[in-house]
KOLDREN-203664 format. One record per residue (C-alpha): residue number from 1; z, y negated, x. Coordinates in nm, 4 decimals. Layout:
+-----+----------+----------+----------+
! num !        w !        v !        u !
+-----+----------+----------+----------+
! NUM !        Z !        Y !        X !
...
+-----+----------+----------+----------+
This chain:
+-----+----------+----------+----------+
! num !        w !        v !        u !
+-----+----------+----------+----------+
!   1 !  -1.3549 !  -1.0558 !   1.6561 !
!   2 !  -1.1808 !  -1.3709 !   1.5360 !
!   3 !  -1.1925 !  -1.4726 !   1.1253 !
!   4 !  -0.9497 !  -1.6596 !   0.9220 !
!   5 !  -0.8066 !  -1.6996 !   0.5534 !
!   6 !  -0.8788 !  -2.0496 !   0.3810 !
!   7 !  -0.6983 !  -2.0963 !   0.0828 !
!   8 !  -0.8248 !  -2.3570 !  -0.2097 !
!   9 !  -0.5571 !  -2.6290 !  -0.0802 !
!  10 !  -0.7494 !  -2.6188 !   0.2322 !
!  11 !  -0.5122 !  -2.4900 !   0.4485 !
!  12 !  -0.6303 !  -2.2118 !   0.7153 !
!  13 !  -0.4824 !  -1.8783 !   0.8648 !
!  14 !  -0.6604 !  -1.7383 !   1.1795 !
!  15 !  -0.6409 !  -1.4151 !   1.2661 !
!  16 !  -0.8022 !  -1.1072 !   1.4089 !
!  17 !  -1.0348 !  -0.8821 !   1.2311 !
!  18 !  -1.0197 !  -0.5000 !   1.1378 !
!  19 !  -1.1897 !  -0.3079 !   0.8716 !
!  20 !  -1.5230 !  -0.4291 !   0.7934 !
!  21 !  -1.6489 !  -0.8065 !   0.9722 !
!  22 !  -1.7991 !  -0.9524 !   0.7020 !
!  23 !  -1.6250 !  -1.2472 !   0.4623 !
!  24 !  -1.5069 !  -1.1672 !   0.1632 !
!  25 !  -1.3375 !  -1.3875 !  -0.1671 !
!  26 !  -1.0760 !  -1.3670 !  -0.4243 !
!  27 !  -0.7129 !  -1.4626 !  -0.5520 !
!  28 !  -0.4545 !  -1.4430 !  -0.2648 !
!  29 !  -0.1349 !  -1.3006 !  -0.3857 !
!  30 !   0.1323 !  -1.0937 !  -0.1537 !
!  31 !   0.3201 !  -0.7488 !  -0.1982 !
!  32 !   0.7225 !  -0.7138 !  -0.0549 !
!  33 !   0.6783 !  -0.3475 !  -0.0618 !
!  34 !   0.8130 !  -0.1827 !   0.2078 !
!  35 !   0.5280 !   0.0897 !   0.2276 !
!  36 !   0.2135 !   0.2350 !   0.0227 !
!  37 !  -0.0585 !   0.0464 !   0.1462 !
!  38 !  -0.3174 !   0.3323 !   0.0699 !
!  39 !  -0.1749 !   0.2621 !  -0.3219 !
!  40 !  -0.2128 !  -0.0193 !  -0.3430 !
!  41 !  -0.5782 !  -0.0809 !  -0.1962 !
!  42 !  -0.6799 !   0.1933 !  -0.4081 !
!  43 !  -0.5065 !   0.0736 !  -0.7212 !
!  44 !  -0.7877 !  -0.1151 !  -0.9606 !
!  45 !  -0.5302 !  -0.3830 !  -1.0613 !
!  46 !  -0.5800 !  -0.5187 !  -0.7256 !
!  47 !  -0.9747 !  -0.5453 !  -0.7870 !
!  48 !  -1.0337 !  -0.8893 !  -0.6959 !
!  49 !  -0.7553 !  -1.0466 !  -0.5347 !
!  50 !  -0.7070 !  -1.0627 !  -0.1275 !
!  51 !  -0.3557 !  -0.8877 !  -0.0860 !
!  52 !  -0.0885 !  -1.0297 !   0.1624 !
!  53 !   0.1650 !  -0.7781 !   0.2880 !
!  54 !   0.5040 !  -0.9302 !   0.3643 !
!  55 !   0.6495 !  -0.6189 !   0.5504 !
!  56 !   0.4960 !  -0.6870 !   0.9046 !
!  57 !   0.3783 !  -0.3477 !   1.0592 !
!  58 !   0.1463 !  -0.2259 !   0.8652 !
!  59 !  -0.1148 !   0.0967 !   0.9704 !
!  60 !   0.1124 !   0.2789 !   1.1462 !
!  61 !   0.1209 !   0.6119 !   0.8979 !
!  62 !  -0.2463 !   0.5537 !   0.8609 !
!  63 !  -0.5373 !   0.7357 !   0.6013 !
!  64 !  -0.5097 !   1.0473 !   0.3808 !
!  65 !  -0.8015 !   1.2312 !   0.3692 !
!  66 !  -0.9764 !   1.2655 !   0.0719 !
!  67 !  -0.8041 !   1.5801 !  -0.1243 !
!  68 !  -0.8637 !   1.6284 !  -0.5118 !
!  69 !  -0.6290 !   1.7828 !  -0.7394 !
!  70 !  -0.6963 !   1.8367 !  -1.1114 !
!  71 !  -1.0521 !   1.6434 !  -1.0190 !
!  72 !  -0.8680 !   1.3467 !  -0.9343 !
!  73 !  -0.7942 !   1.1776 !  -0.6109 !
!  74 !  -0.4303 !   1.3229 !  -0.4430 !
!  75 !  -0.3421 !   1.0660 !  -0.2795 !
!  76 !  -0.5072 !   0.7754 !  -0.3913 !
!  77 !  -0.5014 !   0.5541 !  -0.7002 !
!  78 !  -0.9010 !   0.5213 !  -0.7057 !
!  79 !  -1.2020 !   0.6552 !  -0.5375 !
!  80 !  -1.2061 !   0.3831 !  -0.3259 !
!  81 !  -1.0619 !   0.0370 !  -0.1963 !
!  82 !  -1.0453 !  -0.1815 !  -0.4476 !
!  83 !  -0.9052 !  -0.4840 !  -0.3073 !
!  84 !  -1.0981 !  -0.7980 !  -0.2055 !
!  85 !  -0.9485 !  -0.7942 !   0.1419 !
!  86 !  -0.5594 !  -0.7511 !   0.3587 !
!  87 !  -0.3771 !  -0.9661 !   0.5351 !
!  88 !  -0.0843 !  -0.8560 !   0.7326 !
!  89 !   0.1084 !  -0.9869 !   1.0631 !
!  90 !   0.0899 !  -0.6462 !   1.2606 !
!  91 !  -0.1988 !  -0.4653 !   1.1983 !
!  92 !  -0.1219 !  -0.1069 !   1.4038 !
!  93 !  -0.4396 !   0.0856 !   1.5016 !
!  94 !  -0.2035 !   0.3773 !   1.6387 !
!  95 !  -0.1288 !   0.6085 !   1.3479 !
!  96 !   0.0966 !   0.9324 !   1.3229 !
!  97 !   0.1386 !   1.1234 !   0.9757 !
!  98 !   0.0789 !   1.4941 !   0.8825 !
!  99 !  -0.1844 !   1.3845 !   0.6171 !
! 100 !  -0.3655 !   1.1094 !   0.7985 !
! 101 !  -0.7609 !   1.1295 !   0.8570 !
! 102 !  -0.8185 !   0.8135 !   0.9729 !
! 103 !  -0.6978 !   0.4499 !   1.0516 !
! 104 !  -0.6793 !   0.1789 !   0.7897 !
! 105 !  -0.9783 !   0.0046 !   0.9524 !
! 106 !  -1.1857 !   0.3238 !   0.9327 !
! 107 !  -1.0920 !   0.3306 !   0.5773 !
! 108 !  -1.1304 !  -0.0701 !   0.4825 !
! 109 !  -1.4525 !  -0.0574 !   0.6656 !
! 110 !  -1.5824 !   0.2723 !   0.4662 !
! 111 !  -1.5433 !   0.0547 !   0.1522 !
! 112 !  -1.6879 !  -0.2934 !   0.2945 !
! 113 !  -1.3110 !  -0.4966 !   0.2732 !
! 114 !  -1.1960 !  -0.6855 !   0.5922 !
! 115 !  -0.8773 !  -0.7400 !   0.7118 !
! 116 !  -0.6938 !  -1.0232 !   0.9216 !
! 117 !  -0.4067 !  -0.9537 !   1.1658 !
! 118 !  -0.1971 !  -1.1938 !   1.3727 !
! 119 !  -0.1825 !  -1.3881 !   1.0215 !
! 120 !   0.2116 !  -1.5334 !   1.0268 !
! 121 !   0.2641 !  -1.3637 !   0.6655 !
! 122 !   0.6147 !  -1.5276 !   0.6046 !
! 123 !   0.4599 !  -1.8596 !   0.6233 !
! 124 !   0.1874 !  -1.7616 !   0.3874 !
! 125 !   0.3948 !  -1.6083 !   0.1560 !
! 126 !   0.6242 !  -1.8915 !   0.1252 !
! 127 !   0.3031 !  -2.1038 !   0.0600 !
! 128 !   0.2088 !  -1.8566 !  -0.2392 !
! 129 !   0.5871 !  -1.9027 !  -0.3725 !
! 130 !   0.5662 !  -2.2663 !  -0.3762 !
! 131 !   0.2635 !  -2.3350 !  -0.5121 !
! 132 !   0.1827 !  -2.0285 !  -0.6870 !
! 133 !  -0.1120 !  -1.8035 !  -0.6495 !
! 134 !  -0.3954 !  -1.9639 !  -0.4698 !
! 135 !  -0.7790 !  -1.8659 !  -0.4574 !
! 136 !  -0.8673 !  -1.8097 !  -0.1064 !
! 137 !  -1.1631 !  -1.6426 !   0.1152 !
! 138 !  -1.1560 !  -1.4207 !   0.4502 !
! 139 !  -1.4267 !  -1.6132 !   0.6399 !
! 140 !  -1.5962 !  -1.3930 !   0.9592 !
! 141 !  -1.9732 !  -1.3857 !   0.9864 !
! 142 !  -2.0506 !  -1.6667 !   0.7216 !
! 143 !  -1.9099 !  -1.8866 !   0.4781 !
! 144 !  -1.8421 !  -1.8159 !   0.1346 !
! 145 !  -1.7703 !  -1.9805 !  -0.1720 !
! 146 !  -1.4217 !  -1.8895 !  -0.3602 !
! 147 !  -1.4296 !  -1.6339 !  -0.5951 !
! 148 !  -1.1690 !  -1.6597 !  -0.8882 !
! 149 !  -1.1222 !  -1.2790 !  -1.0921 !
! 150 !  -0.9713 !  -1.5084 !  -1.4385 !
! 151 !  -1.2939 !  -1.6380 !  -1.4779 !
! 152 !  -1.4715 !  -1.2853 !  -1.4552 !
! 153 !  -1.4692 !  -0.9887 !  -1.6490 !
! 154 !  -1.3513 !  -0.7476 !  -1.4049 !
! 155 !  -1.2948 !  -0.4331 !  -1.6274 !
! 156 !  -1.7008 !  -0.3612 !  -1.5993 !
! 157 !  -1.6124 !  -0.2901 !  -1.2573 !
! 158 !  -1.3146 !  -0.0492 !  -1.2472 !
! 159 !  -1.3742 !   0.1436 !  -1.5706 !
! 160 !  -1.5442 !   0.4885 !  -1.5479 !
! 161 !  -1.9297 !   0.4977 !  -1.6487 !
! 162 !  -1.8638 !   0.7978 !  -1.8706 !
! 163 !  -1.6391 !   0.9977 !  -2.0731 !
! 164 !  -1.4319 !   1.2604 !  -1.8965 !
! 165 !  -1.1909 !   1.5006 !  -1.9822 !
! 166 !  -0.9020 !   1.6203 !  -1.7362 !
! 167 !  -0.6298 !   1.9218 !  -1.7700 !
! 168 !  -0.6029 !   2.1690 !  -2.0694 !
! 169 !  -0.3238 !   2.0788 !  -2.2346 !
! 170 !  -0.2165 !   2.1279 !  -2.6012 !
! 171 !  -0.2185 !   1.7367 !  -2.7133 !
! 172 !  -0.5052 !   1.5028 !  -2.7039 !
! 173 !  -0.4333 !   1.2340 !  -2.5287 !
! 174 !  -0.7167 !   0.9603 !  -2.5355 !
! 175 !  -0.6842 !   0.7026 !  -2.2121 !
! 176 !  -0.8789 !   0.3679 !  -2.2111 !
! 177 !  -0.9861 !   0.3234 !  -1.8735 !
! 178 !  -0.9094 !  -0.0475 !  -1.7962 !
! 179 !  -0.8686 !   0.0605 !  -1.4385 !
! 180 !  -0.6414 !   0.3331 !  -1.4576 !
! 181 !  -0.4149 !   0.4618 !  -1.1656 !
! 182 !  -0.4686 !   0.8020 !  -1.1064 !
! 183 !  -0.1059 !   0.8919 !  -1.1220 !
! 184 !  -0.1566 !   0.7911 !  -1.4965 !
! 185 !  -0.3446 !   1.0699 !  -1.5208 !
! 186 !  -0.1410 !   1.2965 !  -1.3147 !
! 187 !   0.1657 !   1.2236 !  -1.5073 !
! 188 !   0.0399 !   1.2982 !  -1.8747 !
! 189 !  -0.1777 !   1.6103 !  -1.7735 !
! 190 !   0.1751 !   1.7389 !  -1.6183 !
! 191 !   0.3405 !   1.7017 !  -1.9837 !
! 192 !   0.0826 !   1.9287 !  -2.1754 !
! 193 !  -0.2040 !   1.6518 !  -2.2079 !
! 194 !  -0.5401 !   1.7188 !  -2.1981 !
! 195 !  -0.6745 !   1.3563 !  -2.1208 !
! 196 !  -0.9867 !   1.2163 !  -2.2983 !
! 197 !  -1.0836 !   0.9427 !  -2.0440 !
! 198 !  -1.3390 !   0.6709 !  -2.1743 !
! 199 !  -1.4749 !   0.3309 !  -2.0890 !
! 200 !  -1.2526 !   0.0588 !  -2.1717 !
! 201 !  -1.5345 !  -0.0568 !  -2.4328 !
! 202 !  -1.5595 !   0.2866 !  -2.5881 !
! 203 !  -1.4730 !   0.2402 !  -2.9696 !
! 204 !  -1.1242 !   0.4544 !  -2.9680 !
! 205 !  -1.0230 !   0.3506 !  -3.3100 !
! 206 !  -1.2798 !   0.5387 !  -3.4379 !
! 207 !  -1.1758 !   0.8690 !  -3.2640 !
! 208 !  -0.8894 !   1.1624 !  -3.3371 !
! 209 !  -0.6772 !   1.1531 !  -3.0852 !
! 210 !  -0.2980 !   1.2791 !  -3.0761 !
! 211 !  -0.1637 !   1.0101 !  -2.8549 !
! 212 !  -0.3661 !   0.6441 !  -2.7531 !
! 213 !  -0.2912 !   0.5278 !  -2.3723 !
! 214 !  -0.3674 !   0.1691 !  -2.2115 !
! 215 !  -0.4108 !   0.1412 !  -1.8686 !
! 216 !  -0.3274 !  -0.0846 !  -1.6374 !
! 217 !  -0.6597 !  -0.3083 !  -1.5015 !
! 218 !  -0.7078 !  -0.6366 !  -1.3394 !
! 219 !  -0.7544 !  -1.0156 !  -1.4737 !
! 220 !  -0.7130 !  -1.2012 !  -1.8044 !
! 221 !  -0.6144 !  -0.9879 !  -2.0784 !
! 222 !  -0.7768 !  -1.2356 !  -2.3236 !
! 223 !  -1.1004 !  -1.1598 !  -2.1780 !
! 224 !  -1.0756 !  -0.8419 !  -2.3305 !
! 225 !  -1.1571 !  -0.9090 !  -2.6735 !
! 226 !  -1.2659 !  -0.5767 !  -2.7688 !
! 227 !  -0.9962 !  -0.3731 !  -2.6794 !
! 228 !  -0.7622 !  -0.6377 !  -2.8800 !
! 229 !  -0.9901 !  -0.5873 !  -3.1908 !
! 230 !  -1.0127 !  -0.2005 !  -3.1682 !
! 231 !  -0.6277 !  -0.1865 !  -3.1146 !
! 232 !  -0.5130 !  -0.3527 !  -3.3994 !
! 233 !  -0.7384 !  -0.0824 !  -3.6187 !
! 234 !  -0.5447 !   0.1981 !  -3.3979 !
! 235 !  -0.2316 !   0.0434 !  -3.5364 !
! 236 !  -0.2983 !   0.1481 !  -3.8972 !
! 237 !  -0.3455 !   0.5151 !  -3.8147 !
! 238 !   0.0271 !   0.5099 !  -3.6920 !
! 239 !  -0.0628 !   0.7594 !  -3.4523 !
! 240 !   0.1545 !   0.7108 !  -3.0724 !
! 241 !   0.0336 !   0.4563 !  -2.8144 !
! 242 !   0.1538 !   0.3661 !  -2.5475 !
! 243 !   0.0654 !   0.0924 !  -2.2473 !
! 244 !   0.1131 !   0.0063 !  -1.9074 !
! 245 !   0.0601 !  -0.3337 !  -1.7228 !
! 246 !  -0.2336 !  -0.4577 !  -1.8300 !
! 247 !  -0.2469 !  -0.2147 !  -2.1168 !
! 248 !   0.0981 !  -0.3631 !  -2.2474 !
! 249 !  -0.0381 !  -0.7275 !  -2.2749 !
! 250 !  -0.3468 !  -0.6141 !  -2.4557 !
! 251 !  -0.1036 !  -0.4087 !  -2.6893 !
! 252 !   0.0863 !  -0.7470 !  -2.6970 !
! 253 !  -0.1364 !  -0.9798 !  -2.8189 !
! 254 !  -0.3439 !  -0.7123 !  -3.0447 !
! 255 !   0.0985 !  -0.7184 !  -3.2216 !
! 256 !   0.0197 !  -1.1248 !  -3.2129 !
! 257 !   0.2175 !  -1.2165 !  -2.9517 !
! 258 !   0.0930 !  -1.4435 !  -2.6686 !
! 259 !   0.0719 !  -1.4110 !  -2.2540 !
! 260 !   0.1029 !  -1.6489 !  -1.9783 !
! 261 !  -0.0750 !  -1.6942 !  -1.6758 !
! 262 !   0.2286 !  -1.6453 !  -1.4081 !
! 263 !   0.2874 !  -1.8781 !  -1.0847 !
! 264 !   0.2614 !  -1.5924 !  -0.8396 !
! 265 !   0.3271 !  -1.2438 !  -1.0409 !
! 266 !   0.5156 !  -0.9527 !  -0.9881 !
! 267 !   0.4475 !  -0.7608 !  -0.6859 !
! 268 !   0.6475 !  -0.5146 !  -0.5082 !
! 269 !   0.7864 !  -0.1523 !  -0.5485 !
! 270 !   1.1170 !  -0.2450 !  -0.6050 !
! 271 !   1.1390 !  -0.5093 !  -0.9118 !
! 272 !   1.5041 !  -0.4825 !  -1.1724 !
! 273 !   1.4640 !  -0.4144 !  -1.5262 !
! 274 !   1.7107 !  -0.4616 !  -1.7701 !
! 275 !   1.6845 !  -0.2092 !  -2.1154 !
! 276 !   1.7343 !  -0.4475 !  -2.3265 !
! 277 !   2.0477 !  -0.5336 !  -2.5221 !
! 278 !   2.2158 !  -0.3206 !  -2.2336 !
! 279 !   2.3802 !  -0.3201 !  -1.9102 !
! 280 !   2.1480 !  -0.0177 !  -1.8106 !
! 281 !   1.9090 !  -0.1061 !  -1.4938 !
! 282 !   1.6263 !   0.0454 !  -1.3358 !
! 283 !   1.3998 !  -0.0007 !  -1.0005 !
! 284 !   1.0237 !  -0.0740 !  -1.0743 !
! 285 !   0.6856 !  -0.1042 !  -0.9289 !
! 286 !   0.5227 !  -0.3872 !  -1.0928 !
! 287 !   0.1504 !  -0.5498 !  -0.9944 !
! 288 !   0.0634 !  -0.8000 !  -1.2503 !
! 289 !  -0.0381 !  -1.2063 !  -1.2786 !
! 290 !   0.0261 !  -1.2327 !  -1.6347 !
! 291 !   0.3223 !  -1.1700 !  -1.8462 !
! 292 !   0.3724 !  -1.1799 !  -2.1980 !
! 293 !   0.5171 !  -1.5029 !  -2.3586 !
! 294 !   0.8682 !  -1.3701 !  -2.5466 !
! 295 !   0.9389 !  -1.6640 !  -2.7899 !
! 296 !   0.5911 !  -1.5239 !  -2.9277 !
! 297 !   0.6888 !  -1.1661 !  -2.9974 !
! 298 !   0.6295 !  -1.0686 !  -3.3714 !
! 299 !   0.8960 !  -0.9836 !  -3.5733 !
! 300 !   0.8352 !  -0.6480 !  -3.6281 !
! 301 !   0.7930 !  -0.5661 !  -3.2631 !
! 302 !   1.1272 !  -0.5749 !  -2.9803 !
! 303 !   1.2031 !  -0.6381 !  -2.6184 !
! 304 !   1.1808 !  -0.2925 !  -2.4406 !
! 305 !   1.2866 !  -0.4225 !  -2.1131 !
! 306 !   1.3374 !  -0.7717 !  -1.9102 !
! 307 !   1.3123 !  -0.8455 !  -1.5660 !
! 308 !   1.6588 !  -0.9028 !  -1.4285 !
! 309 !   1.5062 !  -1.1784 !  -1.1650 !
! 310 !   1.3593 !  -1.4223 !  -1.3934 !
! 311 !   1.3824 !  -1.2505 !  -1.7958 !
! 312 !   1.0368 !  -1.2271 !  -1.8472 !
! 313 !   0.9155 !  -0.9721 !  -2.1014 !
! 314 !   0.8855 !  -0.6472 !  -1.9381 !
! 315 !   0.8115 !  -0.4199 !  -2.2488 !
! 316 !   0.7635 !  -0.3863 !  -2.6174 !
! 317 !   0.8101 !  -0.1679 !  -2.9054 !
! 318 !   0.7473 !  -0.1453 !  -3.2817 !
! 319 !   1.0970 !  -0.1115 !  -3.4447 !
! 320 !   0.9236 !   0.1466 !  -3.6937 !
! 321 !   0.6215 !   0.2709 !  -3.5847 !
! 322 !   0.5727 !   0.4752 !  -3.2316 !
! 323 !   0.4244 !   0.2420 !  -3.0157 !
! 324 !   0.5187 !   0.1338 !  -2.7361 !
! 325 !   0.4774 !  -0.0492 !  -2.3525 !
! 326 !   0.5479 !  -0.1649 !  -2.0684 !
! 327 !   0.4887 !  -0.4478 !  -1.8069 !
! 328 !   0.5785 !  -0.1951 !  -1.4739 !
! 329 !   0.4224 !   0.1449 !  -1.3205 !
! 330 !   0.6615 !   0.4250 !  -1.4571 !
! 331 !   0.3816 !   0.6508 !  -1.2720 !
! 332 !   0.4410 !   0.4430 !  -0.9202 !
! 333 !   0.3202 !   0.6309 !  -0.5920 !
! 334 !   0.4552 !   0.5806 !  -0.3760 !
! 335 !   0.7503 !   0.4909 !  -0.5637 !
! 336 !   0.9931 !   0.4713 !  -0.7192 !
! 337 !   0.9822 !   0.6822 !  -1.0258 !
! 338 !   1.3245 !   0.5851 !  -1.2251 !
! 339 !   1.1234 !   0.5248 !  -1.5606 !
! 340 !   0.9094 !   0.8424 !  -1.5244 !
! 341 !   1.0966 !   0.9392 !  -1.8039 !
! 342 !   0.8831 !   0.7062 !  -2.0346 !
! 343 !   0.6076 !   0.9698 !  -2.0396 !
! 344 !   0.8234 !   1.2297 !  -2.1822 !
! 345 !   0.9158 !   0.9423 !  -2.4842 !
! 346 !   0.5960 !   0.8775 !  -2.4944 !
! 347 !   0.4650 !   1.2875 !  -2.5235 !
! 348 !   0.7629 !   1.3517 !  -2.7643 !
! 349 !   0.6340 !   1.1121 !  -2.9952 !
! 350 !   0.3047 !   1.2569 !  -2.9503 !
! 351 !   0.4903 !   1.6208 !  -3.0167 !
! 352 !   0.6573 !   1.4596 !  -3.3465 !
! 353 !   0.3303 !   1.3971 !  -3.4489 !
! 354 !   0.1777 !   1.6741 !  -3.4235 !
! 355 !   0.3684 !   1.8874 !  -3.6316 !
+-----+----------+----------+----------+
C-alpha cells in the first residue's frame, strides 16, 4: 500500500506503508540516533509529533515483548506507542534479537500509528534544518487536516488517571506525571525511593513529600499553568526538586525565567553538554522543541549545563536552595547514561533532608 507525508509548505514524500494504513497528523521533527526506536515511540515526549529517523535501516532488531518489572514496562518508556507516526528510508520487516516478539509493524499497528518507508530521509531532514520544524500529515486511506500539539494540551493525554505508588524505599519521592519515561521511575526506585506517582494536575504543593520530581512530557510548557502555580508554592517548603526536559522548563519559568519555541529541537542520543564554568563534557539524550531563554534566568538561579553545539540552556540550579534541572534524559534507554549520576545528587539532597 502506497501513502505519503505532506508537510505544511506543501511539499510531499511518497512512500510505502507499514504499521497501521490509516492517516495520521502532527509536528514532523527527526531523531540522528543511531538506535532505540522502541524508546523512543514509547517515550510520551514524542506524543504528537510524526518522528523522522535519519539512520536509514530501521526494524531490523525488531519488538520486545511486553515484560514488567517493578509494575512498570522493561523495556519500554510507556504502555504503548506514543508517537503520531515514523518515517524512515529502510523500513526492515526481517528482525533478529534475543528479546524480540514481534516486528515494528506488528507493534505500530497494535497501537493504530502508520509508518512510511522508501521516504529519502536525508532530504527531509535537511528540509526540517532549514526551515525548522514543520506540521505535516501521513496521508493513506483519507485526507486529513494538520494537527499542531502547541496549540493542544497534550499532558491530559500522557499523564496517569490515578495515583500510584512504585518500590519500597525509605524516601518519598513524589513524581508529577507530565509524561514520564519509565526509566524515571526505574532510576529513583533503584536509589531507595518509594515513588508517589500522580496526575500532572494533582495539587503536590499541598502534599509531604521528601523529594519533588518533574517529568519530562510533550508541548508548550506555558500551557501548563498549573503546574507553574503549584511549583512556585513547592519552592517555599525548600524541600529537593528536581526536573527533567519538560519538567526543567516548567521549573524554569515557575524561577521567572522565560522559554523559546526552538527551530527544530534537540533530538538524538548523543547531544554535548558543557558543566558550566568548566571544561568538563558529557554525552546526552535530549528530545525537546523548547528551550529555556538564558538572558532570562533569575538571579538567584545558575546555568547547570550548556549545549556545546549551539549554548542553549541545558540546566538550572538555585545557588542556595536544593533544586535543581535539566534540559536532557540522565535516565536515557537506550543510552547513554554519563549523567546518571544526577539521581544520586538529586537522592543525596533528598538524604540531607531527611535527617
Amino acid at each position: 500500500m502506497l501513502g505519503k507525508l505532506i508537510l505544511e509548505d506543501g511539499s510531499e514524500y511518497n512512500g510505502t506503508v507499514f504499521g497501521a494504513a490509516h492517516s495520521s497528523a502532527g509536528e514532523t521533527v527527526f531523531s540522528t540516533a543511531v538506535t532505540g526506536y522502541t524508546e523512543s515511540l514509547s517515550d510520551p515526549s514524542y506524543s504528537g509529533q510524526i518522528l523522522t529517523l535519519t539512520f536509514p535501516l530501521v526494524g531490523n532488531y525488531g519488538i520486545p515483548g511486553k515484560a514488567r518489572d517493578e509494575n512498570i514496562a522493561k523495556y519500554f518508556e510507556s504502555d504503548k506507542v506514543q508517537a503520531a507516526g515514523l518515517i524512515v528510508n529502510n523500513y526492515s520487516p526481517e528482525y533478529s534479537h534475543w528479546n524480540a516478539e514481534k516486528s515494528l509493524s506488528d507493534w505500530l499497528e497494535e497501537y493504530g500509528v502508520p509508518g512510511l518507508t522508501g521516504i529519502d530521509t536525508r532530504a527531509l531532514t535537511q528540509k526540517l534544518r532549514e526551515k525548522g520544524s514543520l506540521l505535516g500529515k501521513i496521508v493513506i486511506d483519507e485526507d486529513i487536516p494538520f494537527f499542531d500539539p502547541d496549540k493542544h494540551d497534550l499532558l491530559q493525554k500522557v499523564t496517569i488517571e490515578k495515583i500510584d505508588e512504585l518500590g519500597n524505599g525509605k524516601y518519598k519521592i513524589m513524581l508529577v506525571d507530565c509524561g514520564s519515561k519509565t526509566n524515571i521511575i526505574r532510576c529513583l526506585m533503584s536509589r531507595d525511593a518509594t515513588v508517589i506517582r500522580v496526575p500532572w494536575n494533582h495539587d503536590f504543593s499541598t502534599e509531604e513529600y521528601d523529594g519533588l520530581f518533574i517529568s519530562n512530557g510533550p508541548g508548550n510548557p506555558k500551557r501548563a499553568g498549573l503546574i507553574i502555580d503549584n511549583l512556585k508554592k513547592a519552592f517555599q517548603k525548600e524541600k529537593p526538586i528536581m526536573g527533567i526536559c519538560l519538567g526543567h522548563q516548567l521549573m524554569s519559568l515557575a524561577s521567572g525565567a522565560d522559554t523559546l519555541k526552538m527551530k527544530y529541537g534537540h533530538r538524538s542520543h548523543n547531544q554535548p553538554v558543557l558543566l558550566y564554568n568548566t571544561d568538563r563534557a558529557f554525552i546526552t539524550s535530549q528530545n525537546h522543541g523548547y528551550v529555556v531563554d538564558s538572558p532570562t534566568i533569575p538571579a538567584e538561579w545558575e546555568h547547570y549545563f550548556v549545549n556545546l553545539n549551539d549554548g542553549t540552556n541545558e540546566g538550572i540550579y538555585h545557588k542556595s536552595l536544593p533544586y535543581f534541572s535539566v534540559q536532557f534524559h540522565p535516565e536515557a534507554s537506550s543510552g547513554p547514561t554519563d549523567t546518571e549520576f544526577l539521581f544520586d545528587e538529586f537522592m543525596n539532597m533528598v538524604k540531607r533532608g531527611s535527617k
